[in-house]
Short mmCIF file of the C-alpha atoms (twelve columns), coordinates in Angstrom:
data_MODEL
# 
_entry.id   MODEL 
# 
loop_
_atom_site.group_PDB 
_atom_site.id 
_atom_site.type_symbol 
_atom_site.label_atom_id 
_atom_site.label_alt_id 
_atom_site.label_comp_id 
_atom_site.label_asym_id 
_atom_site.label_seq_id 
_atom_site.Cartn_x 
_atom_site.Cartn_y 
_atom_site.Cartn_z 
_atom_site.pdbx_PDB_model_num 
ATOM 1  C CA . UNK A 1  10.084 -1.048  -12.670 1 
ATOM 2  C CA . UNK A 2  9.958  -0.589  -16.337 1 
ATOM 3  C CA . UNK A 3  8.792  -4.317  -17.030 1 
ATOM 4  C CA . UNK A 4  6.308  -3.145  -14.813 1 
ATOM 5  C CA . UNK A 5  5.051  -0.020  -16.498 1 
ATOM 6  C CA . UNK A 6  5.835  1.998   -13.678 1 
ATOM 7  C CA . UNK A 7  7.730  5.120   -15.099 1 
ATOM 8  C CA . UNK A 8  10.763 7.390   -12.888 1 
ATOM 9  C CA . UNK A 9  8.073  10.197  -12.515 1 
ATOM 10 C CA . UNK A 10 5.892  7.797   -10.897 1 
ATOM 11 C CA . UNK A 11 8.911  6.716   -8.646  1 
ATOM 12 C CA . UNK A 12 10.039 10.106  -8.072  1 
ATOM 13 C CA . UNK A 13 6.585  11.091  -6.867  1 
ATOM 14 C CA . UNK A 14 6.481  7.890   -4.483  1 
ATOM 15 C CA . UNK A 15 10.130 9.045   -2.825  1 
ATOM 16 C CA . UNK A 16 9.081  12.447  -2.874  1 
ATOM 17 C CA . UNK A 17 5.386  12.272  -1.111  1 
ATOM 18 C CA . UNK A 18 4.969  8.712   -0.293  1 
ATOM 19 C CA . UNK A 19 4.454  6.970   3.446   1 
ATOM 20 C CA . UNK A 20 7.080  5.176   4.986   1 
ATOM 21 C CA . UNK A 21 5.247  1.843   5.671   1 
ATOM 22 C CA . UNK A 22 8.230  -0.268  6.553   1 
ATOM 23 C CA . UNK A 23 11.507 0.324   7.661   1 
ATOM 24 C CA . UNK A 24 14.733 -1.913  7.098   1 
ATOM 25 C CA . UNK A 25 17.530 -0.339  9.316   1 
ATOM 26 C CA . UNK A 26 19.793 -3.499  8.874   1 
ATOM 27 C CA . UNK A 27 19.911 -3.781  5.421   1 
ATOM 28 C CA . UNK A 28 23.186 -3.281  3.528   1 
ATOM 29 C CA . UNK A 29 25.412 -1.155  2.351   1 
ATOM 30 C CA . UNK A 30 22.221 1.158   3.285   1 
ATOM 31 C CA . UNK A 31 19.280 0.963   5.558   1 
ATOM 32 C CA . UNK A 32 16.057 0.403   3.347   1 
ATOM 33 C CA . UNK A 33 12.556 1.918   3.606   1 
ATOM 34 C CA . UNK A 34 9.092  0.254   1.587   1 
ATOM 35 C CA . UNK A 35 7.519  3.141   0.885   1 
ATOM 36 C CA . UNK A 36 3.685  3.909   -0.519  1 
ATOM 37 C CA . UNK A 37 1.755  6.189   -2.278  1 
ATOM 38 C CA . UNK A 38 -1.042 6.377   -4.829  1 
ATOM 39 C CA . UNK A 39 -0.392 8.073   -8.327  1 
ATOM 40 C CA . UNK A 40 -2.045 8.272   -10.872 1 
ATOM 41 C CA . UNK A 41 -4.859 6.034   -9.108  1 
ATOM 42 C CA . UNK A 42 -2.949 2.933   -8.699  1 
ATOM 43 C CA . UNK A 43 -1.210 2.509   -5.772  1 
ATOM 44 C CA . UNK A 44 2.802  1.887   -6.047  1 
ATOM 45 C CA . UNK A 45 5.088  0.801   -3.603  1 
ATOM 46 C CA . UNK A 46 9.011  1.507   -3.894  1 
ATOM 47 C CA . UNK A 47 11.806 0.215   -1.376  1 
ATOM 48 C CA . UNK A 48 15.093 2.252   -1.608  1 
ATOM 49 C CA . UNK A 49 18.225 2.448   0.528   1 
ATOM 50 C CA . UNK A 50 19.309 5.279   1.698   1 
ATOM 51 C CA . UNK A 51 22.809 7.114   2.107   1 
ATOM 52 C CA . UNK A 52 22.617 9.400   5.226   1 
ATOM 53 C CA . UNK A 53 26.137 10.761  4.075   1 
ATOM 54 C CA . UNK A 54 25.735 11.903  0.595   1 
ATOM 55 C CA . UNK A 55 21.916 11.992  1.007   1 
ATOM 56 C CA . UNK A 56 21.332 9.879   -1.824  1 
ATOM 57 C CA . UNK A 57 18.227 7.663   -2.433  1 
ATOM 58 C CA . UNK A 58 19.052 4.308   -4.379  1 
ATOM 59 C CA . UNK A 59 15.874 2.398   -5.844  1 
ATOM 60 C CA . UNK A 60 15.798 -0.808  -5.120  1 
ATOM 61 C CA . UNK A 61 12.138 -2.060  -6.574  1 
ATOM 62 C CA . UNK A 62 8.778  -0.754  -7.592  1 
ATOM 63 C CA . UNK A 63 5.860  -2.791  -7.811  1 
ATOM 64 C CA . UNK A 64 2.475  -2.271  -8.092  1 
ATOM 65 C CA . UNK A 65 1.468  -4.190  -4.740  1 
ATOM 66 C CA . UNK A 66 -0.823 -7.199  -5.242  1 
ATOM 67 C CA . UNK A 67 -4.274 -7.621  -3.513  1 
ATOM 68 C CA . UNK A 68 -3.620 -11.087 -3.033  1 
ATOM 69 C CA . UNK A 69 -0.869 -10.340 -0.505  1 
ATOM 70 C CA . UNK A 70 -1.624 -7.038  0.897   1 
ATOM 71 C CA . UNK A 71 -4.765 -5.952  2.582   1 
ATOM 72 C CA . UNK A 72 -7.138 -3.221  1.114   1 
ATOM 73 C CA . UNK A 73 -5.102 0.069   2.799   1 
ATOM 74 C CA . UNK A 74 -1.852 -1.344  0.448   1 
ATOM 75 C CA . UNK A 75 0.139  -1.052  3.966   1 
ATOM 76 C CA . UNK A 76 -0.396 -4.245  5.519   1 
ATOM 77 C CA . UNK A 77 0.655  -7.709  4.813   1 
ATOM 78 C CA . UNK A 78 -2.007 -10.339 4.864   1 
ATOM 79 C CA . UNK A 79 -1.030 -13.276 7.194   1 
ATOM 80 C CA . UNK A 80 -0.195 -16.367 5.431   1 
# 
């Protein structure tokens, strides 16, 4: 996230008041949510895993998702 210029306020704000566009239930050790939201005008996606038991969110990636693969609303893949 930092080679991306995204900073931990940015990623806090994302985990804190961001939409749960995609859920990962399966992933492991934790299941794993793609979350969105738009700060400081640019939108930012983050996927974390999350631990039910101690309530602890890890970050797994931050990215500032790409036109090219996303449609205009940042929350849906474009088909290949």
């Amino acid at each position: 996230m930092f080679q991306r210029t995204i900073s931990r306020d940015e990623v806090k704000a994302v985990l804190a008041e961001g939409e749960v566009i995609a859920e990962y239930p399966n992933d492991r050790p934790y299941p794993s949510y793609l979350m969105l939201r738009v700060v400081n005008q640019r939108p930012i996606h983050v996927v974390a895993a999350m631990d039910a038991d101690t309530q602890t969110a890890y970050v797994v990636t931050a990215y500032e998702p790409d036109l090219n693969l996303w449609q205009p609303d940042f929350k849906t893949r474009k088909q290949p």
